[in-house]
MIPA-712918 format. One record per residue: residue in one letter; x, y, z negated of N, C-alpha, C in turn. Coordinates in pm, whole numbers, plus 50000, padded with zeros to 5 digits. Last residue first. Layout:
# MIPA-712918
AXYZXYZXYZ/...
//
This chain:
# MIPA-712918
X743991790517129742841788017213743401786617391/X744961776216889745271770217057744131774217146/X745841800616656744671791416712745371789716869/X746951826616561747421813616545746791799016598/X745261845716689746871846716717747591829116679/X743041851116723743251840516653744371839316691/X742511876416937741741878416807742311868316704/X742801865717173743871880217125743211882016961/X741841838117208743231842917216743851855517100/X739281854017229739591845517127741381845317101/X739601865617489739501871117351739821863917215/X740091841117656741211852417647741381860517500/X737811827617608738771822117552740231832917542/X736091845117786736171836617618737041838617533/X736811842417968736871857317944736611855717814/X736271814918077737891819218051738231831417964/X733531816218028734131810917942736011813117951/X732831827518258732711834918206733401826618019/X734961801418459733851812618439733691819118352/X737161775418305736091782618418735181793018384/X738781770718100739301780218180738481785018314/X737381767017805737521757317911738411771218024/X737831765717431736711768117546737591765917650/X737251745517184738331743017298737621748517449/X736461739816867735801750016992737071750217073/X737751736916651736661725016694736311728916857/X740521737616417739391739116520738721729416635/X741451745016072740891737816181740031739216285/X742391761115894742331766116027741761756016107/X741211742215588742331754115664741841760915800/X739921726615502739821723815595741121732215676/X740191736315234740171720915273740521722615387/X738631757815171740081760415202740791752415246/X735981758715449736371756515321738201759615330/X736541791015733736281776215648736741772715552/X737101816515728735821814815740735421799915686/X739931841915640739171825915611737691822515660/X740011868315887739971868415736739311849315765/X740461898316118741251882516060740971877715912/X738331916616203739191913316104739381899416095/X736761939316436737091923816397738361922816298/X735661958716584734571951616486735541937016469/X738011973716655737251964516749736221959116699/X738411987716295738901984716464738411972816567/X736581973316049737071975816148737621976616293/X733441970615993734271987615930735511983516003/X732491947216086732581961516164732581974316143/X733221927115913733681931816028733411945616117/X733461932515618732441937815691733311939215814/X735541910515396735401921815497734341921915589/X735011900015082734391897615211735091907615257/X735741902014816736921900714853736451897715069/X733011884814687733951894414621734831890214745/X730951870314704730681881114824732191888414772/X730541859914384729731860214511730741871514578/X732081865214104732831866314210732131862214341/X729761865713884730881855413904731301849614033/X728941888113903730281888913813730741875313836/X727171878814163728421887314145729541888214059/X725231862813982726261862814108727551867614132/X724851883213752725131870813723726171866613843/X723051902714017724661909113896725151893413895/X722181889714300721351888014170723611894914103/X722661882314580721571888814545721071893014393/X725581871814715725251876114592723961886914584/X726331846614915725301856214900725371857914785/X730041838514988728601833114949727871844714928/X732611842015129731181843815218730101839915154/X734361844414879733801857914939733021853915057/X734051815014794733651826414754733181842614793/X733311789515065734481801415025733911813414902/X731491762514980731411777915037732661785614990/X732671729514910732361744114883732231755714941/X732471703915151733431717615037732601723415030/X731741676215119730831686315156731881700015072/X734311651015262733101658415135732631667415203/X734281636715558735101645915462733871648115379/X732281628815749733111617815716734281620715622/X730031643715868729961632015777730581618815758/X731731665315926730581666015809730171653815763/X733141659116117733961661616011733031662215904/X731131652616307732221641716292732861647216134/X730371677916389729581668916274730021655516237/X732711686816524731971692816351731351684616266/X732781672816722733581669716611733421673516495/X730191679816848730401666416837731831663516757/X730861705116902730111700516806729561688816740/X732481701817133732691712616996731981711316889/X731481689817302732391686017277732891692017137/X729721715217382729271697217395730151693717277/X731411737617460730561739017326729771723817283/X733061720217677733661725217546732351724817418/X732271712617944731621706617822732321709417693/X731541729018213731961731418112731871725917973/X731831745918570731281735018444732301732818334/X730191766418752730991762718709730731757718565/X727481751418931727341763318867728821758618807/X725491739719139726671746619167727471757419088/X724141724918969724781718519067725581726719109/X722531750818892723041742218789724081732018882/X720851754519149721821764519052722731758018998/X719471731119218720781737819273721761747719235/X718051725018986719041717119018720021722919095/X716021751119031717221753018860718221740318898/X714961747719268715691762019269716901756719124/X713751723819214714611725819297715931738619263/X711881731019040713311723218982714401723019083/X710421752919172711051751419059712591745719044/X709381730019385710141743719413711341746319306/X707541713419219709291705119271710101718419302/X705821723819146706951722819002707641721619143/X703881721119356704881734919320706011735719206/X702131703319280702961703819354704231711219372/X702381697618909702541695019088701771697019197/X702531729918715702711718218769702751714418881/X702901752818567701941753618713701361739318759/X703791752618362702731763218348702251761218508/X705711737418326704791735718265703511744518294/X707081750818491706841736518543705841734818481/X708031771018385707061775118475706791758418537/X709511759618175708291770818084707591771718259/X711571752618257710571739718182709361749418165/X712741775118390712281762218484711211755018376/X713791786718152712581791418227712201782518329/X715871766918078714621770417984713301776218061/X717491770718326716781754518266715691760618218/X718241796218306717611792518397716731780218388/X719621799018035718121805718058717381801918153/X721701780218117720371776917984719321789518014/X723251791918287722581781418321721431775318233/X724121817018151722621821718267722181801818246/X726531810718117725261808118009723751810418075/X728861793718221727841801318298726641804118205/X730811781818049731531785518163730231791018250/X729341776217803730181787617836730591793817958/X727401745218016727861758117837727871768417923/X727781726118155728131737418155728341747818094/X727111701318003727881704018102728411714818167/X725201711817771726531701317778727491699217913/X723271732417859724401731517800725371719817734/X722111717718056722801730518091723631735118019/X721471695318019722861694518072723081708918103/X719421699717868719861693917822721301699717897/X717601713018076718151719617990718781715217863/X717011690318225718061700818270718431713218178/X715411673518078716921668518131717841680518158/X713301687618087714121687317991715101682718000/X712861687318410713251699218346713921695318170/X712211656918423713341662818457713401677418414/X709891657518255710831648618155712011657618272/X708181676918392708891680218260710051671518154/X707591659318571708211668318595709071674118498/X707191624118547706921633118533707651650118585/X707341602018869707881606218753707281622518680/X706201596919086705441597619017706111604318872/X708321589419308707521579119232707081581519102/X709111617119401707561610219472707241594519407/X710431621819156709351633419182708351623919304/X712531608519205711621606719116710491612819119/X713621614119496713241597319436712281598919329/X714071641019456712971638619521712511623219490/X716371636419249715411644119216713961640919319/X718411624319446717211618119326716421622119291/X717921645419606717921628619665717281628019550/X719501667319483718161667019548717501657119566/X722141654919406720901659619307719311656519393/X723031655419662722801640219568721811642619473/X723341684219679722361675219805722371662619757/X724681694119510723641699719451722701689019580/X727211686019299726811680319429725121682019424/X728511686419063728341699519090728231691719339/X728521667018883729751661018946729261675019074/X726061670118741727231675918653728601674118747/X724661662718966724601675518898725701684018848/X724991635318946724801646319052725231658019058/X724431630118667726241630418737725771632918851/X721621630518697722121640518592723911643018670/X721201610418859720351626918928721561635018810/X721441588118809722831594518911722361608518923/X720151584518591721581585518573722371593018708/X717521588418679717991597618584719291599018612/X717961557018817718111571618906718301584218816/X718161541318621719651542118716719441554518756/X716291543218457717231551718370718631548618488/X714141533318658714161545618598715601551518553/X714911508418670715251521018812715371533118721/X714711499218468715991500018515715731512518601/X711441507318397712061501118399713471507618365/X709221528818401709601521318231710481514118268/X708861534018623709101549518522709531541118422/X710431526818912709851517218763709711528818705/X710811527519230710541536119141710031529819035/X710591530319551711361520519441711281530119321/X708201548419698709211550619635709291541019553/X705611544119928706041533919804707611540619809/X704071567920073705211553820069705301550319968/X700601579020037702211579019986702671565120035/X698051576819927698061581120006699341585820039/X696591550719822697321553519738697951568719825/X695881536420069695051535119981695241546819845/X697951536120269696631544020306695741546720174/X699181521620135699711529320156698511544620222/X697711494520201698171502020010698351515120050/X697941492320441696261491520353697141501520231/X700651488420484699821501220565698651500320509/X700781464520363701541472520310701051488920356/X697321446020307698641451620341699231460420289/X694661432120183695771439920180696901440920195/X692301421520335693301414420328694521429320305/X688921405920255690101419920249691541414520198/X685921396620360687371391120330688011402620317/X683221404120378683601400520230684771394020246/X683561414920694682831403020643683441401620516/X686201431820566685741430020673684831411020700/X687881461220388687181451220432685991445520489/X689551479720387690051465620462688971456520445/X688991499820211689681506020341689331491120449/X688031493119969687081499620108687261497220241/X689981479819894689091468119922687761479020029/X690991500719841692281494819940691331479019983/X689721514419671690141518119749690501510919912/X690031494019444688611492819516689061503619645/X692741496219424692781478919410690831484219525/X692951522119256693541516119400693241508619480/X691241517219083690621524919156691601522419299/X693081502518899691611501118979691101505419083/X695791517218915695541508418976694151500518967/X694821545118789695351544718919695281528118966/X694141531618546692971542618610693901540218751/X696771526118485695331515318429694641522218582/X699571529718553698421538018514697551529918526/X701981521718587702131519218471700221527918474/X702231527118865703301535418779702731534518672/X700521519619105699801522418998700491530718854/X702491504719280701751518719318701421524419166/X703031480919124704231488719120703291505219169/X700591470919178701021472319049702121477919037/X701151464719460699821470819450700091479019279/X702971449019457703551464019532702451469419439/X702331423619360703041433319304703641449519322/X701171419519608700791420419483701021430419397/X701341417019929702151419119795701761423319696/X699281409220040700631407920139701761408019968/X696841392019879697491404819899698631399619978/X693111389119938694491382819974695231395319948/X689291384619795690771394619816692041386019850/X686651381019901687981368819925689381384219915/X683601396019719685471399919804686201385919790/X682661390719499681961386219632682701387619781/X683651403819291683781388819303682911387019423/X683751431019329685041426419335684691408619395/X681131436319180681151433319340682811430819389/X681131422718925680281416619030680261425119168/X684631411318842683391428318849682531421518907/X685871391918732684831396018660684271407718749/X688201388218848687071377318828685721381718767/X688891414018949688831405219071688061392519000/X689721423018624688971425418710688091422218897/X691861403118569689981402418505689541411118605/X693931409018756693311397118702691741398518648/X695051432418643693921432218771693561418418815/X694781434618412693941441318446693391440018570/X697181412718416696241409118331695191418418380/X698991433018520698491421718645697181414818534/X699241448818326698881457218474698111444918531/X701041432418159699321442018125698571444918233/X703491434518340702561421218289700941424318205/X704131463018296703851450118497702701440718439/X702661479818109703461470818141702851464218298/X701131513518047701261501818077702031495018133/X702931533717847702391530617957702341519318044/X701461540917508702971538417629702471534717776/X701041564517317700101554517377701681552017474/X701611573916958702141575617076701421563217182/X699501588916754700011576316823700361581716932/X699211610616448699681610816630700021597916655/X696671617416213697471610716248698201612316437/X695471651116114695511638716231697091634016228/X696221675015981694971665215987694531658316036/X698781684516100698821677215988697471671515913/X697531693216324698061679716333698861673816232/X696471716916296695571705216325696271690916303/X698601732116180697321727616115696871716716115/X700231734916409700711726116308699541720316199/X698251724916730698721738416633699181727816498/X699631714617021698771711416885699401720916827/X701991714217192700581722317209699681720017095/X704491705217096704181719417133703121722317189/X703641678116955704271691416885704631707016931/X702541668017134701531674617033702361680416982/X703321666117476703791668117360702701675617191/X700241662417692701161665617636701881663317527/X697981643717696699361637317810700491648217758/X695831636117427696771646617468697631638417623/X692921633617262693711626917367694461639517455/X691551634817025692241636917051693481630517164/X689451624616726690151617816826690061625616949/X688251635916435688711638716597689541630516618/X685111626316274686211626316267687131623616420/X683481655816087683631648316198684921638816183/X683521665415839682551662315878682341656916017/X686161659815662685231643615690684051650115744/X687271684315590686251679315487686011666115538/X689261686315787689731684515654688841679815585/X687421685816009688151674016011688751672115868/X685741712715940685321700915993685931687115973/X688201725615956687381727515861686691712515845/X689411728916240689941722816115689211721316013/X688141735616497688171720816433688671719016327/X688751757016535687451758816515687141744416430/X691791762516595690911762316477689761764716431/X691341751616850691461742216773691351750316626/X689661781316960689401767216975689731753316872/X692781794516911690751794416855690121782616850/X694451779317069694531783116933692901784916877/X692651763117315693661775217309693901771517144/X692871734617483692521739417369693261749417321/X694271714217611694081726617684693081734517575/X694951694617417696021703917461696221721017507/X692911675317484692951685817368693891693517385/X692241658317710692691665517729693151678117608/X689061651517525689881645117650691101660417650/X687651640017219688211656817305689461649517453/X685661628717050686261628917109686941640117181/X683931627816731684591638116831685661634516892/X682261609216579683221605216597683601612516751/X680671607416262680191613316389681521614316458/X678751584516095679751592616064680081596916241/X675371581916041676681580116036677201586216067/X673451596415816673171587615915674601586615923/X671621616515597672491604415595672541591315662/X670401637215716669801626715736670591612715667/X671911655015539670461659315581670071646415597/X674661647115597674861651915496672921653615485/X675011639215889675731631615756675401635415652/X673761654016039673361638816058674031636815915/X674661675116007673391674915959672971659315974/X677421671116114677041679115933675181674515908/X676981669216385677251659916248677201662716124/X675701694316407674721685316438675331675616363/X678011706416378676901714016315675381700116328/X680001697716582680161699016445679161697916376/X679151707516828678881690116798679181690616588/X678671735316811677621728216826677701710416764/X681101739516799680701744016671679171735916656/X682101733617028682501725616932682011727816802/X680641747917192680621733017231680831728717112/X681831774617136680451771717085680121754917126/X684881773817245684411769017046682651768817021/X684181750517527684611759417426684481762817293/X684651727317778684221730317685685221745817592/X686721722218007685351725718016684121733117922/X688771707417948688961717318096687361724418073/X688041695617708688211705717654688701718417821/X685181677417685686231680617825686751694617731/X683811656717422684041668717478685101668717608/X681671630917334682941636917403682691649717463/X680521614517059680501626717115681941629317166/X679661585716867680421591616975680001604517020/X678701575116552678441581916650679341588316736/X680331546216462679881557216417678631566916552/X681201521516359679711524816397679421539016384/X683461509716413683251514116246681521521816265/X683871502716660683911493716556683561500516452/X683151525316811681681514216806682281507016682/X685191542616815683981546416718682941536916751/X687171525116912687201530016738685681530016715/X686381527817118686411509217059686241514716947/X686531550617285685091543417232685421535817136/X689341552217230688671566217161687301555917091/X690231533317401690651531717312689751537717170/X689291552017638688511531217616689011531017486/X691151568917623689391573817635689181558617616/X693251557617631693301566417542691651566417533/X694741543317849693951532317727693551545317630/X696381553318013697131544217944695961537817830/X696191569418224695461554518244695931546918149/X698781592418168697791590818211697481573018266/X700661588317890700501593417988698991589118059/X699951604117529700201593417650699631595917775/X698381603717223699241611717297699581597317405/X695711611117068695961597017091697151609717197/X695741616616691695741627416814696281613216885/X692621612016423694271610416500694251619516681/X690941607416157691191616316261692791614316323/X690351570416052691061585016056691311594016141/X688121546715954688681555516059689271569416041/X687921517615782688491533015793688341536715912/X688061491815702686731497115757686901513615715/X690701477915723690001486615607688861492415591/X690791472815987690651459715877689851466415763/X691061494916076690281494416085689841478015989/X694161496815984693231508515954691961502315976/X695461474816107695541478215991693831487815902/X695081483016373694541476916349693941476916178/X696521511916380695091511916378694581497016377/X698991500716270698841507116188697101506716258/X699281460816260700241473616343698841484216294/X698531438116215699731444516105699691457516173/X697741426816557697901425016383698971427616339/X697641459916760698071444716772698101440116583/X697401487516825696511475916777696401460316727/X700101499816823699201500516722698061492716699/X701351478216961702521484116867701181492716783/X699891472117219699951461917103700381471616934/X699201485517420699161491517328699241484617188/X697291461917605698341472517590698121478517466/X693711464017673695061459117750695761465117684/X690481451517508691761459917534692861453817572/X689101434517388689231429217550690211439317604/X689151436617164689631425217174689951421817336/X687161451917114688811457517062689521442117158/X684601453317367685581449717249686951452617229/X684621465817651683651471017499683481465117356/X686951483417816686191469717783684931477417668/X685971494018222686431499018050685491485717954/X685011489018489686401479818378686751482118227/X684181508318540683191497218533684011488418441/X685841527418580684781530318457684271518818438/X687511514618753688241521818620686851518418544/X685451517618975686001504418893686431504018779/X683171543918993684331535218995684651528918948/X679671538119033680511543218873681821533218980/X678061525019248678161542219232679101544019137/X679411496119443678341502419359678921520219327/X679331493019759679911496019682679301501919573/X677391460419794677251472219849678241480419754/X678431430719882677791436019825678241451519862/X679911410220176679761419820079678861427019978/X678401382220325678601396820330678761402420190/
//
């Protein structure tokens, strides 16, 4: 018979307690690679750990601060506030500096959700060495970290676990937990079990004891495809976030879109959205193609993208899918347009493959006489001393002449473009 399900989930029971028994994440721990490096040096540096969820960030946080011996303190920043943090501060100041004891090693789960106050409650602290923060984000640190903080922390990017890491985790764990090992586990498919998990540490333990609740019977458990599925509470969507699948389905969701087929969109879009994919990687997709595929010919389509990423972010799942829904079908039916794409992809073709000309004289800034007498701004027209606010006058080097780059398109609000342009560049193909 079975042993009894113990009380701390598997995840927690599985966290290692050597650097050495860590999964993943070779590219910084692995020899030569920068926190190994670092800790060879008997250093530790305040860093922000960024990555998706189960990827090794909180097991990663402990290893630091047991290898260099410091003192651990975790904060929930869903939970905590600046008197939490003024508190753990104020107690390492006095351990380090009163008792000369060790060095005091602030964890923060989730730091993101850390308003502005809040994180500059931490800078003082981290610039002098009286703590040192570790920082676990699933967001972008460059748009939720304040610039302060995170030019006083290093940023690792964490990746998400591999098939072959995944099955190493669930390898030790079936030999090693003591109540895993009193289970005859069988799987129908293995690999399904590690495909459920989408690269998440935390999701596939806790799956793996789930799916050993659900099935088992006298200390045998025999997982099935209806066990997983019960276990994990979803079909299995074909779905790699790090593989092929991944960048096939992106691919057909985006030429969905841009091939203005708003019920192919949907398809993929739902493919990714139930295998876990993030939300915000597809909203940035879409305000990618709002303006490369459509530009000019609908500009609403970039405000619509932009405000889709700003309320995806601000609500998340379940309710993102509404969202993206609403900005894929727009955008899927929106007249299309890759001129301003296309328009700037020759500019910078011409920038770095002609010299750098010179500024025209009459468009350079003359703020200073010297300037001026030597002809700044001489010979400019102020477009809107005339008629229509527009004057025909040189805008590029003299090198370059009339050359043009901008070929707006004959759909939508971009034809009403190009008409003007027309009546304004008499000599231009617009």
């Amino acid at each position: 018979m079975a042993a009894s399900l113990p009380d701390t989930p598997l995840a927690e029971r599985m966290r290692p307690t050597e650097l050495e028994h860590y999964v993943g994440q070779l590219h910084l721990v692995g020899k030569g690679k920068p926190i190994y490096q670092m800790l060879s040096r008997g250093a530790l540096l305040s860093m922000i750990l960024w990555g998706p969820p189960g990827s090794g960030k909180t097991s990663l946080a402990q290893l630091l601060s047991s290898r260099v011996e410091a003192r651990f303190e975790q904060l929930t920043a869903v939970s905590s506030g600046v008197k939490d943090v003024r508190q753990v501060i104020d107690t390492a100041r006095k351990r380090r500096y009163e008792l000369a004891q060790l060095q005091t090693v602030l964890f923060i789960d989730e730091i993101h959700r850390f308003n502005k106050a809040q994180q500059d409650a931490l800078l003082q602290a981290v610039e002098h060495g009286d703590i040192i923060l570790i920082g676990a984000t699933t967001e972008n640190p460059s748009f939720e970290i304040i610039p302060p903080l995170r030019s006083r922390a290093r940023t690792f990017v964490l990746n998400p676990l591999t098939i072959e890491e995944l099955s190493t985790l669930l390898d030790r764990a079936l030999e090693t937990d003591e109540y895993l090992k009193t289970l005859a586990v069988e799987f129908d498919d293995r690999d399904m079990l590690i495909a459920y998990s989408g690269g998440d540490a935390r999701s596939l333990l806790n799956g793996l004891e789930m799916c050993c609740l659900l099935a088992e019977e006298d200390g045998k458990v025999h997982i099935s495809q209806t066990v997983l599925e019960e276990a994990f509470q979803r079909a299995f969507a074909k779905y790699d976030k790090g593989g092929e699948e991944h960048y096939n389905i992106i691919s057909a969701f985006i030429k969905s879109v841009r091939g203005s087929d708003p019920d192919a969109a949907l398809y993929w879009m739902a493919r990714m959205l139930e295998g876990g994919e993030d939300p915000l990687f597809i909203a940035r997709r879409l305000i990618i193609l709002a303006s490369e595929d459509i530009g000019n010919a609908d500009p609403n389509a970039l405000l619509l993208a932009t405000s889709a990423y700003q309320a995806v972010h601000a609500i998340g799942m379940p309710e993102a899918r509404i969202v993206l829904s609403q900005a894929t079908t727009y955008l899927a039916a929106a007249q299309k347009s890759n001129a301003a794409y296309m328009a700037i992809g020759k500019a910078m073709q011409d920038v770095k493959q002609l010299p750098p000309y010179a500024v025209p004289l009459h468009l350079r800034n003359a703020p200073t006489s010297l300037m001026k007498s030597q002809g700044y701004g001489k010979g400019y027209k102020y477009a809107h001393d005339f008629p229509g606010h527009f004057t025909e006058q040189e805008y590029l080097p003299e090198e370059l002449g009339s050359k043009q780059y901008y070929h707006p398109s004959s759909e939508g609000r971009e034809e009403r473009m190009r008409e003007r342009l027309r009546n304004l560049w008499k000599k231009r193909d617009y």
